[in-house]
C-alpha positions in Angstrom: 67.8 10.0 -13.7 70.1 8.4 -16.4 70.0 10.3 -19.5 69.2 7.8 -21.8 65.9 7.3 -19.8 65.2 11.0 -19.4 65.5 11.1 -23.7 63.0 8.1 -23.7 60.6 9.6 -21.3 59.2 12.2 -23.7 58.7 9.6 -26.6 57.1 6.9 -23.9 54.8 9.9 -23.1 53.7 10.3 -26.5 52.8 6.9 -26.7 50.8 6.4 -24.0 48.6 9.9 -25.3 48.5 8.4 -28.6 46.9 5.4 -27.3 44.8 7.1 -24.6 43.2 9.0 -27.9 42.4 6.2 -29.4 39.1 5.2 -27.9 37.8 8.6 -29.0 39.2 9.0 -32.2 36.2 9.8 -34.5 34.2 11.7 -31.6 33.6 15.6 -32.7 34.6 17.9 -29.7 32.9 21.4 -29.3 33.7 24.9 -30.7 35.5 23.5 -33.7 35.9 26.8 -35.6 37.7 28.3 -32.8 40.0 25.1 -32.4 41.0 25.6 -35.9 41.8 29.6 -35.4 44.0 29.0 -32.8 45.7 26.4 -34.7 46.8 28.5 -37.4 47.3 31.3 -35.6 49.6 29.7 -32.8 51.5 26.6 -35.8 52.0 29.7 -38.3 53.7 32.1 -35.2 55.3 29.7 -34.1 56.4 28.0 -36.9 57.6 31.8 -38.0 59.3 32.0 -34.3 61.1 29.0 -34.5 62.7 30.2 -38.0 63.6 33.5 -36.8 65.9 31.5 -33.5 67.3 29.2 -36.0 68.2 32.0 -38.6 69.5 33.8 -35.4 72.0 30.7 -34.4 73.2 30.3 -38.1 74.1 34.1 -38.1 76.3 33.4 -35.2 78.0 30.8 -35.6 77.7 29.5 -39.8 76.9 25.9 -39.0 74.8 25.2 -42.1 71.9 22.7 -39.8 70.1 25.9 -38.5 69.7 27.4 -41.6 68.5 24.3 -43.2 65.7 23.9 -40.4 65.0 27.7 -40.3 64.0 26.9 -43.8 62.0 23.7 -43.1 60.1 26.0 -40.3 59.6 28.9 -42.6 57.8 26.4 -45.4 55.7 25.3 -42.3 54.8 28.9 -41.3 53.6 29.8 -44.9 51.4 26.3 -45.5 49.8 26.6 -41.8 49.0 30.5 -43.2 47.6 29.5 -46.1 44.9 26.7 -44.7 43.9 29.6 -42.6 42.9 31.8 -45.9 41.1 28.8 -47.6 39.3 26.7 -44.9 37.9 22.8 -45.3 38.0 22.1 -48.7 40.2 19.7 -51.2 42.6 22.9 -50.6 43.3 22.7 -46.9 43.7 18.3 -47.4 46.5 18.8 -49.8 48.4 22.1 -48.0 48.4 19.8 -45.0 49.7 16.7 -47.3 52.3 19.0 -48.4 53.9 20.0 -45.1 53.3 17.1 -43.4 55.6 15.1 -45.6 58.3 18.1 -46.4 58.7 19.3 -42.4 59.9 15.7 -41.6 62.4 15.5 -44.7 63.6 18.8 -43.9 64.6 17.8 -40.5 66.4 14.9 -41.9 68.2 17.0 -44.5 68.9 19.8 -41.6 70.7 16.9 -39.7 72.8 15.7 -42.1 73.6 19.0 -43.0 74.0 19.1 -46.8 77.6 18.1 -48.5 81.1 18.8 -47.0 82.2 21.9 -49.3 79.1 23.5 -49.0 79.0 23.5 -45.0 82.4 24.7 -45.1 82.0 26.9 -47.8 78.6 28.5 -46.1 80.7 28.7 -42.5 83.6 30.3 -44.4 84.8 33.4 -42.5 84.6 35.2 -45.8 81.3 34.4 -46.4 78.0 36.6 -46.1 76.1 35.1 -43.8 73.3 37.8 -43.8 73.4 36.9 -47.6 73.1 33.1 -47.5 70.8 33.6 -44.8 68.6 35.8 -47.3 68.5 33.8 -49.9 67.9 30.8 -48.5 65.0 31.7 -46.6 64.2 33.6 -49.3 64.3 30.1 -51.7 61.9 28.2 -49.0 59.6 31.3 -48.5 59.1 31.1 -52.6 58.7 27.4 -52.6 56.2 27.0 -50.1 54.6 30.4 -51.7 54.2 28.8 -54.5 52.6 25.8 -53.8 50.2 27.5 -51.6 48.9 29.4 -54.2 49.1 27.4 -56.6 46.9 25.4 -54.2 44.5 28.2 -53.0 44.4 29.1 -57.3 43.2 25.3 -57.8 40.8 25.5 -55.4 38.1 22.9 -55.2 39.5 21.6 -58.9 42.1 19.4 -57.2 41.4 15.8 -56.7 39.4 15.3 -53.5 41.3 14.2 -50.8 38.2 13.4 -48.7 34.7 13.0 -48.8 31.4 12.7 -47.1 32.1 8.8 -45.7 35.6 10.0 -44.5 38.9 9.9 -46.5 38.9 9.2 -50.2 40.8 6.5 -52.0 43.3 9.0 -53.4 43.7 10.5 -49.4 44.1 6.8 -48.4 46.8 6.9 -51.2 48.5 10.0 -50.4 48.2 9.8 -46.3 49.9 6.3 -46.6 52.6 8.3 -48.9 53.0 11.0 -46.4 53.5 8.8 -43.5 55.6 6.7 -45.5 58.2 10.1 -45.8 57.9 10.8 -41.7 58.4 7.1 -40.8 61.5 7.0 -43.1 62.7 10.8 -41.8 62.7 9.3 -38.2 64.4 6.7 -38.7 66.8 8.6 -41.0 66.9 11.1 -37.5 67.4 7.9 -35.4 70.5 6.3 -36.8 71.8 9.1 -37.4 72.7 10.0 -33.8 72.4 13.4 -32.3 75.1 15.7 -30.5 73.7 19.1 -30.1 71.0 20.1 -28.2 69.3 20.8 -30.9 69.5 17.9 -33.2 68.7 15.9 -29.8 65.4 17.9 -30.1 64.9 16.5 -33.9 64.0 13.4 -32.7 61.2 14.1 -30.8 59.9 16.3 -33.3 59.7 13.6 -35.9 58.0 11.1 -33.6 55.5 13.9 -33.1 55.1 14.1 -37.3 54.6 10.5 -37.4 52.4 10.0 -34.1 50.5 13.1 -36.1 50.2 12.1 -39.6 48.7 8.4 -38.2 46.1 9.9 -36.0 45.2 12.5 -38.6 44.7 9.1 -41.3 42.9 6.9 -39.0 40.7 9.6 -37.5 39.7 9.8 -41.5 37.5 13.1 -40.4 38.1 16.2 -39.7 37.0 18.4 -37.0 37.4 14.9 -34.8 39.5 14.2 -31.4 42.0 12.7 -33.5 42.3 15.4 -36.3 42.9 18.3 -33.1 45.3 15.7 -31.3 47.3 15.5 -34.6 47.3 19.2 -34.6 48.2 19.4 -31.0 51.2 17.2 -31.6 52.3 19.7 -34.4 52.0 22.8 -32.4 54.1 20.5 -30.0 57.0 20.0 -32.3 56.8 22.8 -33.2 57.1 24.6 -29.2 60.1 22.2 -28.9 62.2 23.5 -31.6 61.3 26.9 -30.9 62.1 26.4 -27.1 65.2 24.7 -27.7 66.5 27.4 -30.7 65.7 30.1 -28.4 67.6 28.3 -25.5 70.4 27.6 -27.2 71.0 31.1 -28.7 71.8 32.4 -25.0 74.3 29.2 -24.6 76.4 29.9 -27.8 79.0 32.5 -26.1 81.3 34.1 -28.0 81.7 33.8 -31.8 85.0 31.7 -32.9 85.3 33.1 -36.1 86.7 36.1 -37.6 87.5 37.7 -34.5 87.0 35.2 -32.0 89.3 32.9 -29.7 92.3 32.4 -31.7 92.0 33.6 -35.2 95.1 35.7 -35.0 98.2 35.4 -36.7 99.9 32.3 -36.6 97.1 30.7 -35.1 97.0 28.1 -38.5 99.1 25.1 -39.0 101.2 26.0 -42.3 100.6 22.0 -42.8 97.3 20.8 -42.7 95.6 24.8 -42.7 93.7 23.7 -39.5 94.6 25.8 -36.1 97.7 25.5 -33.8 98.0 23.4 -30.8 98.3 26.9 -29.0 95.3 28.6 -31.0 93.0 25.2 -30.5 93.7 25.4 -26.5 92.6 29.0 -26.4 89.9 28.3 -28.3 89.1 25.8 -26.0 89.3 27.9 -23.3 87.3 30.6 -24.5 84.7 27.9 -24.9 84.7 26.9 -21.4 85.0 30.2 -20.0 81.9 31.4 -22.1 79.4 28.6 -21.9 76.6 28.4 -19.8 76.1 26.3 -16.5 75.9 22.2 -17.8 76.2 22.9 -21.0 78.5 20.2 -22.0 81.9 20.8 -23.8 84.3 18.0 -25.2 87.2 17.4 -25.9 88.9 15.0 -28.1 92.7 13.7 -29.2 93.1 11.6 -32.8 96.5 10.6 -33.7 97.3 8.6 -37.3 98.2 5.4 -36.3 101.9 4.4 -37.5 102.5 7.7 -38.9 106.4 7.4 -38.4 106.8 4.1 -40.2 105.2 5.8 -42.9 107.6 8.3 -42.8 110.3 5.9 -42.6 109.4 3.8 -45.2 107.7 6.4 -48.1 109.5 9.5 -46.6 109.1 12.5 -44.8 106.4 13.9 -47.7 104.5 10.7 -47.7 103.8 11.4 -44.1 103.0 15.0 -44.6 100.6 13.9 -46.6 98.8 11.4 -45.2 98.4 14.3 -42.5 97.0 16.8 -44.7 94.6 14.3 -46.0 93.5 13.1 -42.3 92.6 16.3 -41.4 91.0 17.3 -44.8 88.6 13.7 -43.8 88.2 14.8 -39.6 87.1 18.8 -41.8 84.5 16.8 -43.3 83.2 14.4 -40.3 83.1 17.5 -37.7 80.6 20.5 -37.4 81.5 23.8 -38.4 80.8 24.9 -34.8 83.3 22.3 -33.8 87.6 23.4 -33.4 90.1 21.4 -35.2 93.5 22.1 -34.2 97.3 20.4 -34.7 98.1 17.9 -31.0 101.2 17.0 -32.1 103.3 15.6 -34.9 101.4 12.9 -35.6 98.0 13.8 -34.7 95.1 16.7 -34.0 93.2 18.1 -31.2 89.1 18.4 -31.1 86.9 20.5 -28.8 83.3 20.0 -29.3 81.7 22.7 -28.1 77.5 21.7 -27.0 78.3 18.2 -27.0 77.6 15.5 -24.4 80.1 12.5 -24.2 77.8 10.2 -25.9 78.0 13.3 -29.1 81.5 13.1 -28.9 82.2 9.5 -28.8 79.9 9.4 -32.0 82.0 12.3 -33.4 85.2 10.3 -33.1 83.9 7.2 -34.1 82.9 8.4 -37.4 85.9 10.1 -37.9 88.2 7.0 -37.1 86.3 5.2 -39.6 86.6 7.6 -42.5 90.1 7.5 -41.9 90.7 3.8 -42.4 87.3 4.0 -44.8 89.2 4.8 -47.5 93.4 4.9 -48.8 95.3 8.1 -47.6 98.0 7.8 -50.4 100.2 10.2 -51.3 101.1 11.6 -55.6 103.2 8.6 -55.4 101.9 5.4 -52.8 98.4 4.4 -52.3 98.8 4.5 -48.0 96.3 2.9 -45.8 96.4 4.0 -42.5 94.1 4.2 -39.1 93.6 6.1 -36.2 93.2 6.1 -32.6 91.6 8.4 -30.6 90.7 9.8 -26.8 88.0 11.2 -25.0 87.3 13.5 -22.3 85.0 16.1 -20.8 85.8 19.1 -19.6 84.7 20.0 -16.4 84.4 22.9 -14.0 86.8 24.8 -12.9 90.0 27.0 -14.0 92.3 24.3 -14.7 89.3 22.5 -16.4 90.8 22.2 -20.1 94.0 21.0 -18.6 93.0 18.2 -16.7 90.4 17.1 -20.2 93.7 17.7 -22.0 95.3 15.0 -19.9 92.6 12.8 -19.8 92.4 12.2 -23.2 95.8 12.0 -23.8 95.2 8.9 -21.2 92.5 7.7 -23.5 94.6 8.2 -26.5 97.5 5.6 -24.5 94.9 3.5 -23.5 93.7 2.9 -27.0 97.4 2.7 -29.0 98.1 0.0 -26.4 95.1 -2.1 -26.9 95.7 -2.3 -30.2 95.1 0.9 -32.3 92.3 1.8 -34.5 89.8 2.2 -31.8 88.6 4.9 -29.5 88.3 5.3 -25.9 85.7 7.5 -24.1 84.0 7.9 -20.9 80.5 6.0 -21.9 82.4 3.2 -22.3 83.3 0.6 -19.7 85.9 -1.3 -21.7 88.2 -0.3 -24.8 86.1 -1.1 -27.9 88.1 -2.4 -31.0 86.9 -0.5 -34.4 89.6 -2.3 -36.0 88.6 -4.0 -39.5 90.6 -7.2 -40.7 91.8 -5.7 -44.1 92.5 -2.1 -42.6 95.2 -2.9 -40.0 97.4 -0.2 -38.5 101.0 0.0 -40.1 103.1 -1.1 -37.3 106.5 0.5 -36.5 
């Protein structure tokens, strides 16, 4: 099965349920009370589950998305919890308001990742992580704490969100609100793109918020088929993050920081402060030898288009840095999880650990772009310059890493001959140009 079908499949399946719940909507199914215990019991577990696997992931390898979602699930554990201490009530309508609209924008937020220096400063080898873990779950605990009990302290004085005949005008307000937030989170997740397993997962997840949050509105009752199917979908979600965090923790291998793959001395560029050709390759290598059967693993080559002429023309510094500021850009564009490392004199060398090739090629892409997005002058010459880049996937084997090393080396020809400023990967048939009329390469 083609993997771009096997990603729809899920979301067709969801679909179809959502419409086959449809007919009975508004019907009230048996043994309510006990539906509703197991609800809160299994959404606050798990929720509490799913936190702990993401914490787990961010503790080994710093990338900053974990912790943000670990977060996200920890406010979900704590609002399911409290519904459970109040019951029906104008209480339990707004805790549900509340997370239904804050899960989905925290998986957004966890996929973008939060700004450059702070992902690298939280991934910094000389940073806590048992710290920044603390107090950040320690931040989302207090703010979902809070507004539960400030919640739970209001009581029945807050503005009904439902009544006798169904949902209230101010719950028609606020569920049009709150599905407002999900709809805009997925498509926020969507265009995005996803290259981990995990942030595949995200999408999913926020179909299941939205699918949830519109049965939950047009079922306008609770203790209906539609209220327990919305439910259903968010114990769902909520299984598939768990699943996939707890997954992935066994497929993360060894630790490439501190004393992992490479870190020794002179394994940085005295340049550009990213690693060595030699320290990027063992990296690499460590990477393949450690990961788990199909996880995927790529591998990537960028060169700065024209990169001598700007030498020649501006001098040797003007080059240096353009380099330093290429690679300061590619820091910015890659996960923390992902290896940077010099390729050569006038370009750098990617590995992208947990990343299919359609991950990768949206990597690079981006990357290429904020190159020519912006000027990479120098103190003393406002330089404009591209970059071209190649693709390959490592495969199985010993001499795996050498034979993706030479296939994107290939790629990298392939794409400086067809013009520069484009990449070439294996998901593509043909070279695509990325090449902007008023950004051409500098030729020489």
């Amino acid at each position: 099965m083609a993997p771009s079908l096997a990603r729809r499949l899920p979301l067709l399946g969801l679909t179809v349920a959502c419409l086959a719940v449809l007919p009975v909507l508004r019907d009230a199914p048996g043994a309510p009370g006990t539906l509703q215990a197991i609800y809160v019991v299994a959404g606050a577990a798990g929720a509490l589950l799913a936190a702990l696997a993401l914490t787990a992931q961010f503790l080994t390898r710093g990338t900053a998305s974990p912790l943000l979602l670990a977060q996200a699930f920890l406010g979900t554990a704590v609002l399911i919890g409290a519904q459970g201490l109040r019951g029906h009530g104008a209480t339990d309508a707004w805790l549900w308001a509340v997370g239904h609209a804050a899960l989905p924008a925290g998986l957004a937020v966890a996929l973008w990742g939060g700004p450059g220096a702070l992902r690298r400063r939280v991934a910094s080898p000389t940073s806590s992580r048992a710290l920044t873990a603390a107090v950040a779950l320690g931040l989302a605990a207090l703010a979902a704490g809070g507004a539960a009990i400030a919640a739970l302290a209001a009581g029945d004085a807050l503005p009904a969100l439902t009544d006798g005949a169904g949902v209230s005008m101010l719950g028609a307000v606020a569920g049009t609100v709150v599905l407002a937030v999900d709809l805009l989170a997925l498509v926020v997740i969507a265009r995005r793109g996803r290259r981990s397993l995990l942030e595949h997962a995200l999408l999913p997840v926020a179909a299941c918020a939205v699918a949830g949050t519109a049965l939950t509105v047009a079922a306008a009752h609770r203790q209906t088929v539609g209220w327990y199917a919305a439910e259903a979908l968010d114990l769902a979600a909520i299984a598939i993050v768990l699943g996939t965090a707890v997954a992935g923790i066994g497929r993360l291998g060894g630790r490439l920081r501190g004393t992992g793959a490479g870190d020794g001395a002179g394994a940085q560029d005295p340049l550009t402060g990213v690693r060595t050709r030699e320290a990027t390759l063992a990296a690499a290598e460590h990477l393949h030898a450690t990961r788990a059967p199909g996880t995927p693993l790529g591998l990537a080559m960028i060169d700065v288009d024209g990169l001598r002429a700007i030498g020649d023309r501006h001098g040797p510094l003007a080059a240096d840095a353009v380099l330093l500021t290429v690679s300061r850009r590619l820091l910015g564009q890659l996960r923390d999880v992902d290896v940077l490392g010099r390729a050569g004199d006038e370009g750098f060398l990617v590995v992208l650990p947990g990343t299919d090739a359609d991950g990768v090629t949206l990597a690079i892409d981006r990357a290429v772009h904020a190159i020519r997005a912006q000027a990479v002058g120098t103190w003393a010459h406002d330089v404009r310059a591209t970059a071209s880049g190649g693709i390959a996937m490592v495969g199985e084997g010993e001499d795996a890493v050498a034979a993706a090393l030479a296939a994107a080396d290939l790629a990298l020809n392939q794409a400086k001959a067809h013009g520069r400023d484009q990449v070439v990967s294996p998901t593509r048939a043909q070279v695509v140009p990325l090449r902007r009329a008023d950004a051409g390469p500098p030729r020489g």
